[in-house]
C-alpha positions in Angstrom: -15.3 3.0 11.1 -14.8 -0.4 9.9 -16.6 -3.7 11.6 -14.7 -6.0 13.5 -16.0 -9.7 14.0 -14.4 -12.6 15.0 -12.7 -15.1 13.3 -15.6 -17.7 13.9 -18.3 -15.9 13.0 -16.9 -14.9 9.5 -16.3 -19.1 8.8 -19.4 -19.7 9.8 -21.2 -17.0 7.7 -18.4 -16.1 5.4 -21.0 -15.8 2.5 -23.2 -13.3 4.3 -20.0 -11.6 5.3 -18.8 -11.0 1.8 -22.4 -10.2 0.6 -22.3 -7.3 3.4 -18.9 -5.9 2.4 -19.9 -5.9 -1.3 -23.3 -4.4 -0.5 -21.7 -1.8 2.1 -19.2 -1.0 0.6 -17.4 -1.2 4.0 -14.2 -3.4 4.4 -14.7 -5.6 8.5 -11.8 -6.7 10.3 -11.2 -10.3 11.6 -10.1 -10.3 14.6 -8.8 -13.8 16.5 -8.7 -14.0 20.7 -9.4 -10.4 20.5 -6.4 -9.6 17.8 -6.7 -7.8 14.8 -5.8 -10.3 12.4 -6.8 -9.6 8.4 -9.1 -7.1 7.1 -12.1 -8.2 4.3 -12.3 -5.6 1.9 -14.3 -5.4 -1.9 -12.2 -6.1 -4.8 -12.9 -2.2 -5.7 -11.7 -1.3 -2.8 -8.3 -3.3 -3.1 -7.6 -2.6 -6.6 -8.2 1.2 -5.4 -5.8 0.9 -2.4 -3.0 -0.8 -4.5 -3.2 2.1 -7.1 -2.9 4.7 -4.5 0.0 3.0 -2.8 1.4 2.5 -6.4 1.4 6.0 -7.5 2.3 7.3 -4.2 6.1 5.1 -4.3 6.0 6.5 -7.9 5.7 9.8 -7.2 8.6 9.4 -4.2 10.6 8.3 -6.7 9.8 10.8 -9.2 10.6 13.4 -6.3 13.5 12.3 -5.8 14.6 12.1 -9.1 13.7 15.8 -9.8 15.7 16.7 -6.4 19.0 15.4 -7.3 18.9 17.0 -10.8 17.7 20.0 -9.6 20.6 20.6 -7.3 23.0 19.4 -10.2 21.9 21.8 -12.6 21.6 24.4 -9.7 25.3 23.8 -9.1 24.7 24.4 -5.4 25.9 20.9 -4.5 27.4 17.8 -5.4 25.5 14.8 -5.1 26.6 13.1 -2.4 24.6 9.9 -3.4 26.4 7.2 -4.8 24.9 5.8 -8.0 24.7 2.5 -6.7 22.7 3.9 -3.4 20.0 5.7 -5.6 19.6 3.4 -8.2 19.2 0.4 -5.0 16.7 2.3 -3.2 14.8 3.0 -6.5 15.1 -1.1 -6.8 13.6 -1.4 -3.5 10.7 1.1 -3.9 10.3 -0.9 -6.9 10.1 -4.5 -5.4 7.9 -3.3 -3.0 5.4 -1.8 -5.2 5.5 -5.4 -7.3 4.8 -7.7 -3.6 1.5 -5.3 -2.9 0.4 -6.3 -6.6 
């Protein structure tokens, strides 16, 4: 479970703070009149989580993909996607990957 302080206490000590997620290992929420607000996390951890999320909208995408040709060469349906609607939502999988980066 992660630690939660509060907003004062990590300006106030916001060099210990980063010294004790580094060292822990352990990301610690900020919270602000009681409110989650940001979570503190090592730059491992970050560049972990934004490659998981990556490969995880690439791998949708790549599901996809393989489902609509599938059922084309199966013959058992027409696609009932328009181009345009495929080749947007691939856009938008794709611009949201790119804002977590």
């Amino acid at each position: 479970m992660s630690r939660v302080i509060k907003a004062t206490d990590a300006r106030i000590g916001f060099g210990k703070l980063m010294n004790r997620v580094v060292n822990d290992d352990e990301p610690v929420i900020v919270e602000r009149s009681g409110e989650p607000q940001v979570v503190i996390m090592s730059i491992r951890n970050y560049e972990a989580l934004v490659a998981a999320s990556g490969k995880k909208n690439d791998l949708a995408i790549l599901d996809r993909v393989l489902t609509v040709t599938r059922r084309i060469f199966a013959n058992k349906a027409i696609v009932k996607d328009k181009p345009e609607d495929i080749l947007r939502q691939v856009r938008e999988a794709r611009d949201v990957q790119m804002d977590m980066r």
